[in-house]
C-alpha positions as CSV (number, residue, x, y, z in Angstrom):
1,X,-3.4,6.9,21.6
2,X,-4.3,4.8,24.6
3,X,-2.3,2.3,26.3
4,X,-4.5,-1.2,26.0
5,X,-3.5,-4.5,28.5
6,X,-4.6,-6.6,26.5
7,X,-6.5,-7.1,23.1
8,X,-10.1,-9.0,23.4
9,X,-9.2,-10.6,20.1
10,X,-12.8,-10.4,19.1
11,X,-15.9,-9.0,20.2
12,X,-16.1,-5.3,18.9
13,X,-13.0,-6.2,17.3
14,X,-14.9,-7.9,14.1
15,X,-17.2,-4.9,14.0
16,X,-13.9,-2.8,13.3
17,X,-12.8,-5.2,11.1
18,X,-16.0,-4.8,9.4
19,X,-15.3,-1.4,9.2
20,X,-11.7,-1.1,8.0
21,X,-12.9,-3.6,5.3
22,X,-14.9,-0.9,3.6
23,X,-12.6,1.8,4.4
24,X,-10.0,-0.2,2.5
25,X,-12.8,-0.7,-0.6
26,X,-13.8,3.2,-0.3
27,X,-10.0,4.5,-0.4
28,X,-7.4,1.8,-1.9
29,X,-9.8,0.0,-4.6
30,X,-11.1,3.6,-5.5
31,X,-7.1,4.5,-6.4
32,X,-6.4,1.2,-7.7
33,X,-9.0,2.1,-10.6
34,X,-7.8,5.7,-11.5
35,X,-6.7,4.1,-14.5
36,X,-10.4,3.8,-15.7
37,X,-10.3,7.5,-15.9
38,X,-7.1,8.2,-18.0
39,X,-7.9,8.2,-21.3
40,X,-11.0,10.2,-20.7
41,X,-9.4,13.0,-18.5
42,X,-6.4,13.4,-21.4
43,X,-8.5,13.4,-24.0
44,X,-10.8,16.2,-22.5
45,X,-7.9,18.5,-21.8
46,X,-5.9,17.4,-24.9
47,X,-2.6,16.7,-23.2
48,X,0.6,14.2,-23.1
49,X,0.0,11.1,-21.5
50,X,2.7,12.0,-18.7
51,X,1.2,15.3,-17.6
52,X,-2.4,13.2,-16.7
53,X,-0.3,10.8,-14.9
54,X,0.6,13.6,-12.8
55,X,-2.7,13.1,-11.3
56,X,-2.4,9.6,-10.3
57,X,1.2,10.9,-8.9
58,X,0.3,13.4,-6.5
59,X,-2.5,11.4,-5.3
60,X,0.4,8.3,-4.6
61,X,2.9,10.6,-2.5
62,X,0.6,12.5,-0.5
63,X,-1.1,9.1,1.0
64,X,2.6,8.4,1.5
65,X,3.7,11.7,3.3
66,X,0.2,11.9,4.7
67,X,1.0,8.5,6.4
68,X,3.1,10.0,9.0
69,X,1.3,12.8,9.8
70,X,-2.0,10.5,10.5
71,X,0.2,8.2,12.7
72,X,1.0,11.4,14.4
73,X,-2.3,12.3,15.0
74,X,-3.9,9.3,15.9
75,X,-1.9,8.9,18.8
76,X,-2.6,12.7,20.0
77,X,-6.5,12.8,19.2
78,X,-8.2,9.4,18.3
79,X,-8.8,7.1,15.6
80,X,-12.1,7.9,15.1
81,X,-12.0,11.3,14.2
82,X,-9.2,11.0,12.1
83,X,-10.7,8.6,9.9
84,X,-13.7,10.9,10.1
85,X,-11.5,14.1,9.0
86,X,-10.1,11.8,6.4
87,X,-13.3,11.1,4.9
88,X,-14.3,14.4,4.3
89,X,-10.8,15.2,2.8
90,X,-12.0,12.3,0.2
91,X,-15.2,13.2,-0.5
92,X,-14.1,16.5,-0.8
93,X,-11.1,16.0,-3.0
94,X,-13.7,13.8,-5.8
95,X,-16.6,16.5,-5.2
96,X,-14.5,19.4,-6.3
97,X,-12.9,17.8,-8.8
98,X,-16.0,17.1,-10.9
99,X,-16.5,21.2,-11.1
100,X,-14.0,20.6,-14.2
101,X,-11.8,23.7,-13.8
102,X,-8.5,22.7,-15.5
103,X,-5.8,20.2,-14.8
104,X,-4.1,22.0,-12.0
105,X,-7.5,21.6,-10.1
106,X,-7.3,18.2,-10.5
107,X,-3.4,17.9,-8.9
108,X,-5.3,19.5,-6.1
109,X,-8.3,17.9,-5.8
110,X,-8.0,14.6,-6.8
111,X,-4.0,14.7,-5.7
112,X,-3.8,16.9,-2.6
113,X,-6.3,16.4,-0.8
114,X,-8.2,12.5,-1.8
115,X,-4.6,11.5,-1.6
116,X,-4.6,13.2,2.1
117,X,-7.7,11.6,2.8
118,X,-6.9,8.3,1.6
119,X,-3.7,8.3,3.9
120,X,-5.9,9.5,7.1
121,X,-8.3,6.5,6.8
122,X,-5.7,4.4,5.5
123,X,-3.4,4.3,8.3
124,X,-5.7,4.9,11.4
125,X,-7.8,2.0,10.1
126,X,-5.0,-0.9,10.0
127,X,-3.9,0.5,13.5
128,X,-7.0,-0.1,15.5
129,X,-7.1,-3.2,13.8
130,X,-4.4,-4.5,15.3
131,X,-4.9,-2.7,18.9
132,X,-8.1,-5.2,18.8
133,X,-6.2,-8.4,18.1
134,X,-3.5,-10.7,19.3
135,X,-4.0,-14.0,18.3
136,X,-6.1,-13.7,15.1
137,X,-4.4,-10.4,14.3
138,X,-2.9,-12.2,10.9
139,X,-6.8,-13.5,10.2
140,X,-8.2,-9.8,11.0
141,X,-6.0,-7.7,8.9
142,X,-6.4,-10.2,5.6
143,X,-10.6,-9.7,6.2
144,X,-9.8,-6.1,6.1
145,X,-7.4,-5.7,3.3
146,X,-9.6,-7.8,1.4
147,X,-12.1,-4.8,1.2
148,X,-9.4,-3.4,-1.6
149,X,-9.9,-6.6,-3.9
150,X,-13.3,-6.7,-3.2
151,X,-14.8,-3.5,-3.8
152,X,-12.3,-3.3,-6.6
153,X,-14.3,-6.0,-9.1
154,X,-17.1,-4.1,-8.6
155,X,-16.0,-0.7,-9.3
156,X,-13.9,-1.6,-12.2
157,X,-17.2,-2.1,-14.5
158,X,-19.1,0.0,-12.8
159,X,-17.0,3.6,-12.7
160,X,-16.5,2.3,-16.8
161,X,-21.2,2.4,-17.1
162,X,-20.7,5.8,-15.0
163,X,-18.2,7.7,-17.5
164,X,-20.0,6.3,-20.0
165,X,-24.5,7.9,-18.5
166,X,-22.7,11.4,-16.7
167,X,-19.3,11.9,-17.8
168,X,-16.4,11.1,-16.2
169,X,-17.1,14.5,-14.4
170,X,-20.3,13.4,-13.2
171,X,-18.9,9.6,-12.2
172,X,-16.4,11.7,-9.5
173,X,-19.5,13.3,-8.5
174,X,-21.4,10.4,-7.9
175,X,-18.0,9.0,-6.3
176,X,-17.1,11.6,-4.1
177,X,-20.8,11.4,-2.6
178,X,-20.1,7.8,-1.7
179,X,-17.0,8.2,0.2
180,X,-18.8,10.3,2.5
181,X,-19.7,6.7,3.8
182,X,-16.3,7.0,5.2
183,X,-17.1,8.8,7.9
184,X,-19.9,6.7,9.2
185,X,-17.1,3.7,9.1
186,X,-15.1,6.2,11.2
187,X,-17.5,6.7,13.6
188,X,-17.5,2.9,14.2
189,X,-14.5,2.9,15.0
190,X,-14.9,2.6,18.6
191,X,-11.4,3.5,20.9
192,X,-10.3,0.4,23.3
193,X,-10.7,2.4,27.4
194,X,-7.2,2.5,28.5
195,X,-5.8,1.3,31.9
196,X,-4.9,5.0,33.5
197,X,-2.0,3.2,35.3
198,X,-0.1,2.1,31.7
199,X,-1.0,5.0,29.6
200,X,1.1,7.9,31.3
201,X,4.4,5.2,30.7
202,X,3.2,4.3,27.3
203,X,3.1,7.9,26.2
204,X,6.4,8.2,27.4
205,X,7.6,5.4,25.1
206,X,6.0,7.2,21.9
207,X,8.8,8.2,20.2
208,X,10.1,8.2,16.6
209,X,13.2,6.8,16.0
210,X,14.9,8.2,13.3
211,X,18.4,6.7,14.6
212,X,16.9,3.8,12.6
213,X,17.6,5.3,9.3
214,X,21.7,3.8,10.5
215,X,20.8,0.5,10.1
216,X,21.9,-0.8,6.7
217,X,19.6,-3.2,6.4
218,X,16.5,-0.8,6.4
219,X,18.4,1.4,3.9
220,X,18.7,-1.3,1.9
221,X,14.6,-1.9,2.5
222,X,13.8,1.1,1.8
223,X,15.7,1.2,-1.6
224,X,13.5,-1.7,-2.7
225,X,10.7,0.3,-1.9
226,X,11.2,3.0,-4.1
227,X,11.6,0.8,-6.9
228,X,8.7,-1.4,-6.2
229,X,6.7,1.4,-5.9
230,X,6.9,1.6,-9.8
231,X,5.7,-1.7,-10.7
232,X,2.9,-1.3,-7.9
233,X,1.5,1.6,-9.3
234,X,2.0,2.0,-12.5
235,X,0.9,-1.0,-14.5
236,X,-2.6,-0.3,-12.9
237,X,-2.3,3.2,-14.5
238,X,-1.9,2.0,-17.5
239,X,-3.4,-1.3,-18.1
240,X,-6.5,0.1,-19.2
241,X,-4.9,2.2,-21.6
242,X,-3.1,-0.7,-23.0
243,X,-5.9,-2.7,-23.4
244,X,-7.5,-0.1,-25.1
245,X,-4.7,0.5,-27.6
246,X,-5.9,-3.3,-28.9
247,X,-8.9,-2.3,-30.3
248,X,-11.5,-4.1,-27.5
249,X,-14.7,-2.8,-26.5
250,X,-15.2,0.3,-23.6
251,X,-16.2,-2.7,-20.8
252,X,-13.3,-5.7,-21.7
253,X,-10.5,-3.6,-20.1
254,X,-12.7,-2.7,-16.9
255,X,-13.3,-6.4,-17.0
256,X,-9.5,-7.1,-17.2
257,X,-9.2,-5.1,-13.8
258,X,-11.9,-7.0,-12.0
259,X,-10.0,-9.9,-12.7
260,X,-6.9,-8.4,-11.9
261,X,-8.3,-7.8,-8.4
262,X,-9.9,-11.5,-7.7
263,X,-6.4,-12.7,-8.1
264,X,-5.1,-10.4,-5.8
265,X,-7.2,-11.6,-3.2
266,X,-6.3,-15.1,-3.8
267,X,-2.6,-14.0,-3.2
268,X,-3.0,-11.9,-0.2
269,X,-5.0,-14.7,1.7
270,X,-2.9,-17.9,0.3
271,X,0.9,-15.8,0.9
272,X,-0.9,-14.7,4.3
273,X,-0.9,-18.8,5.1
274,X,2.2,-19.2,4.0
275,X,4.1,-16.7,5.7
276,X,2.0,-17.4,9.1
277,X,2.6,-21.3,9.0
278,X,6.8,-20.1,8.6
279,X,7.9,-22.8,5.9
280,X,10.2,-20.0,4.6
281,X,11.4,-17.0,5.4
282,X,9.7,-13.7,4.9
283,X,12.3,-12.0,3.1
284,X,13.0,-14.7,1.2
285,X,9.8,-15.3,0.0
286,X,9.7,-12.1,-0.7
287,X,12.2,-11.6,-3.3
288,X,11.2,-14.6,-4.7
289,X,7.8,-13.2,-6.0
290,X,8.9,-9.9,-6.7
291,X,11.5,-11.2,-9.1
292,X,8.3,-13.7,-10.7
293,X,6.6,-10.3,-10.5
294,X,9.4,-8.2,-12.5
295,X,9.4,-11.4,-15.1
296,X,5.6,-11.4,-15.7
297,X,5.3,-7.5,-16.3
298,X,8.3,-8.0,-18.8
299,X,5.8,-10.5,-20.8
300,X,2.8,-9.0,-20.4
301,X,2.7,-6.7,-23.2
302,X,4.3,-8.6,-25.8
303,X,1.3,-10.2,-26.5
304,X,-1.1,-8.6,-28.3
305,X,-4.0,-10.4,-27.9
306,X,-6.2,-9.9,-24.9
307,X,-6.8,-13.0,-23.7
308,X,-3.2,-13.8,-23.4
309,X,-3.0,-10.2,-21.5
310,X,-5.9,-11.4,-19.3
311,X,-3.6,-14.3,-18.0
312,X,-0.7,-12.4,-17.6
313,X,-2.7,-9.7,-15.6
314,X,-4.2,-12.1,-13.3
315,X,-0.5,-13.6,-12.3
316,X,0.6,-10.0,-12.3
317,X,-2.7,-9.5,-9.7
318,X,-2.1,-12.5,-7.8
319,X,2.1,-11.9,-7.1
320,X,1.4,-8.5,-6.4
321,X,-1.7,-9.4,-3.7
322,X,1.6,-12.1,-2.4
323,X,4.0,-8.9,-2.0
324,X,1.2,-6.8,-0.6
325,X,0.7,-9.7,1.9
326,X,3.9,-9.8,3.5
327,X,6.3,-6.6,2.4
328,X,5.3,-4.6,5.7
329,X,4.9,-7.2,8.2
330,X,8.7,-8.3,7.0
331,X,10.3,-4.6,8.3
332,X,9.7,-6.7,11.6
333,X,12.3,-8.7,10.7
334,X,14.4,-5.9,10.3
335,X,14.0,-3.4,12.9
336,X,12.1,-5.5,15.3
337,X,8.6,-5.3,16.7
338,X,9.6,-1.9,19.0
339,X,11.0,-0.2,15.7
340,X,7.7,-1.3,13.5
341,X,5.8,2.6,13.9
342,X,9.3,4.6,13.3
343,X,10.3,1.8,10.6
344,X,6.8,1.7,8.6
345,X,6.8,5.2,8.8
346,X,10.2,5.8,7.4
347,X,10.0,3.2,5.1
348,X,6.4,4.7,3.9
349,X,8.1,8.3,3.7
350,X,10.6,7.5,0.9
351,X,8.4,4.8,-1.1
352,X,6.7,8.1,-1.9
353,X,9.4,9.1,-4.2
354,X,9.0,5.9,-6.3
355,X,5.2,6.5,-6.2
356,X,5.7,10.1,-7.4
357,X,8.0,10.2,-10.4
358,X,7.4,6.3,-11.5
359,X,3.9,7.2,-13.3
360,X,5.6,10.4,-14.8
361,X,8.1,8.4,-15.9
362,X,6.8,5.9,-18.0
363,X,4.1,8.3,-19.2
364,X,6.8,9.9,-20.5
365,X,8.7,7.0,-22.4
366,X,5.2,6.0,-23.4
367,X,5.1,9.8,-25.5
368,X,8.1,9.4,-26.8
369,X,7.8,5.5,-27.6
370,X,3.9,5.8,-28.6
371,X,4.0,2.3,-27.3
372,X,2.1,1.5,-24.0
373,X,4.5,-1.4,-23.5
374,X,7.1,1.0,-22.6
375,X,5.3,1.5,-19.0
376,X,5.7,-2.3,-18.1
377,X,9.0,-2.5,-19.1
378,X,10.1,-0.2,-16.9
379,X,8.2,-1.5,-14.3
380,X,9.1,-4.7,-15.0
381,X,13.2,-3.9,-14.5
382,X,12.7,-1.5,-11.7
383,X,10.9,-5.0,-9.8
384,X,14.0,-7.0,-10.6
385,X,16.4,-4.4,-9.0
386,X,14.1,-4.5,-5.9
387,X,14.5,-8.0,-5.9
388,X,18.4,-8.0,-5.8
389,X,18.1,-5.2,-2.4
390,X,15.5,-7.7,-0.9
391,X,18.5,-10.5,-1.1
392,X,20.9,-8.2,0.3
393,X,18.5,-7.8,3.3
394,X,17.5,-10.9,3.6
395,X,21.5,-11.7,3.8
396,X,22.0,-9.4,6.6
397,X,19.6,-10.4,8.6
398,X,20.4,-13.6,9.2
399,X,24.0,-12.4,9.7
400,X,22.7,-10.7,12.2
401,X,20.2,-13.4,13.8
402,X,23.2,-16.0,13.9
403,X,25.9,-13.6,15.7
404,X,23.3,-13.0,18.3
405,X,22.5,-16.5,19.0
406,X,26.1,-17.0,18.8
407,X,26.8,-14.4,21.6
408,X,23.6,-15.6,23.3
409,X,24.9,-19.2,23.3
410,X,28.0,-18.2,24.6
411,X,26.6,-15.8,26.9
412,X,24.7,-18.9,28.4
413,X,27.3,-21.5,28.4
414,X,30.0,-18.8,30.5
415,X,32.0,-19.0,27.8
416,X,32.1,-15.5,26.8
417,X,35.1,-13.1,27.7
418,X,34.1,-10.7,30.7
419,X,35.1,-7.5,28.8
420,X,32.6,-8.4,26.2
421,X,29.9,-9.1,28.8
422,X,30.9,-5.8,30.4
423,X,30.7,-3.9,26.6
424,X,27.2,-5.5,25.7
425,X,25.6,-4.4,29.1
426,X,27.1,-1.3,28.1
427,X,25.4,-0.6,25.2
428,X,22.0,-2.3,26.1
């Protein structure tokens, strides 16, 4: 990775912003509407609901282990070609898994490697992102995550029409051949030129701190996103399923995802505002709509009627695209901005495990429940408990934040002991 002086905040910059926008449409909208496929892939191979959400499982944790590993080698090669590498690991992973050869090829294909694939696009993507931008950085990344919402209203009805003309063999086909466009986004991914006197010291300071793992606060972090994890991924996974169960036509639960997504734009760019104009804290706002989150997915499914599930799945969409918004930028607050990389890479790393075993999980209390419902309410508490860590953090770090302007204020007015002065230069 090169050392940059300083960001043009435009320019090229919106030309890679152009380009992580469909990169983020190509990978995360393309998981996002897995569920789509579901119904069709355990009907074909006649098994329990939890064994095809194993799928949908591996995919999740190896974009999360993968995420390191990209980080690792963006830095050593470029981003360019690992986006490039990562779109052939996509295209790859759908290709192969339309030849149909059993369920295990599918935890491969599908899981291993577009999972893979989705993490080395993923990651080098929202990096050079914010290598182009300073100031507008907040107004950058929202044009590029928007890609995910986006693309994700069309594909909803549109991977439904392609099960329904080739299969749902033949709509990975016809899938896999259009991530390929990743690698044309990659190769617009253009590396900043580096200033030869900077990037020897900058490659010295490219290290990953694990010592951060000691700070309670991030522990706490991290053990909200395990369980968030769960009602991030699952209720996707399953909504169309759920719908389904209601007796509605092949296209209204598609539709129900479309809409789903819309309102996840709307969140993303309106809790975006919020958190950038500061009228509360990060944290705190936050747990706040992770707990209205955890309330709503405990409500959607006792309706049965699909309107009623249509509202509740747009405020599910909307909170979620608020959480999305602000639920990495706020490990800032918590490690600070020189402990971001090691911290979102950390924090990424064990969110995997949520990610993993949550689908599993309530594919399994949906087989022995026959209920659907089962999968939200699991969800549903799981979001609640996050909510209660996300306090805890939020508590410590302003514990934190005031003893440090309280040793800084004394520190400043000479009122603080010598010893302590000696102790804190000491450890800094």
């Amino acid at each position: 990775m090169m050392a940059i002086s300083e960001p043009p905040d435009g320019g090229y910059g919106w030309v890679v912003v152009m380009s992580a926008f469909f990169i983020m449409g190509l990978t995360a909208a393309v998981l996002k509407n897995f569920g789509i496929f579901f119904l069709d892939i355990q009907s074909h191979f006649g098994v329990l609901t939890s064994t095809t959400s194993w799928v949908t499982s591996t995919t999740i944790v190896m974009f999360h282990l993968g995420a390191p590993l990209a980080s690792a080698l963006t830095m050593h090669f470029s981003h360019r070609l690992v986006i490039v590498v990562g779109g052939l690991l996509s295209a790859c992973g759908l290709l192969l898994a339309s030849l149909d050869l059993g369920l295990p090829w599918l935890y491969l294909t599908m899981g291993v490697l577009q999972g893979t694939g989705i993490a080395f696009t993923w990651i080098p993507a929202n990096s050079l992102v914010s290598h182009y931008f300073s100031r507008w950085r907040p107004i950058a990344y929202a044009a590029a995550s928007s890609g995910e919402c986006v693309f994700a209203v069309v594909f909803s009805p549109s991977f439904r029409w392609l099960i329904e003309a080739y299969g749902w063999q033949g709509a990975l086909l016809v899938i896999g051949g259009l991530q390929l466009n990743l690698c044309v986004c990659g190769a617009l991914m253009r590396p900043l030129e580096a200033d030869d006197a900077t990037e020897a010291p900058a490659r010295r300071k490219v290290v990953f701190q694990f010592s951060l793992m000691g700070k309670p606060e991030l522990l706490l972090y991290i053990l909200y996103g395990v369980l968030a994890a769960v009602g991030f991924f699952v209720p996707p996974l399953f909504l169309v399923p759920f719908v389904s169960s209601l007796g509605t036509g092949s296209y209204w639960p598609a539709f129900l995802l479309s809409a789903l997504a819309l309102a996840d734009l709307a969140g993303r760019l309106l809790c975006g505002w919020v958190a950038n104009a500061r009228l509360v804290r990060n944290l705190q706002l936050l747990a706040t709509v992770v707990t209205l989150l955890g309330v709503v997915l405990l409500l959607l499914p006792v309706s049965r009627d699909y309107w009623t599930v249509l509202v509740f799945s747009a405020l599910y969409g909307f909170l979620l695209g608020c959480a999305v918004a602000i639920h990495v930028t706020s490990i800032v607050d918590i490690v600070t901005l020189e402990g971001f990389d090691s911290g979102l890479g950390l924090f990424m790393l064990f969110r995997s495990i949520g990610g993993f075993f949550g689908p599993p999980a309530a594919g399994w209390l949906v087989d022995r429940t026959g209920d659907y419902s089962a999968a939200f309410y699991l969800s549903g508490v799981c979001l609640l408990l996050s909510a209660v860590f996300v306090g805890l953090v939020d508590r410590l770090v302003q514990r934190r934040k005031s003893s440090e302007a309280k040793v800084h204020q004394e520190v400043t007015s000479g009122k603080v002991n010598p010893r302590c002065r000696r102790l804190s230069s000491i450890r800094s």
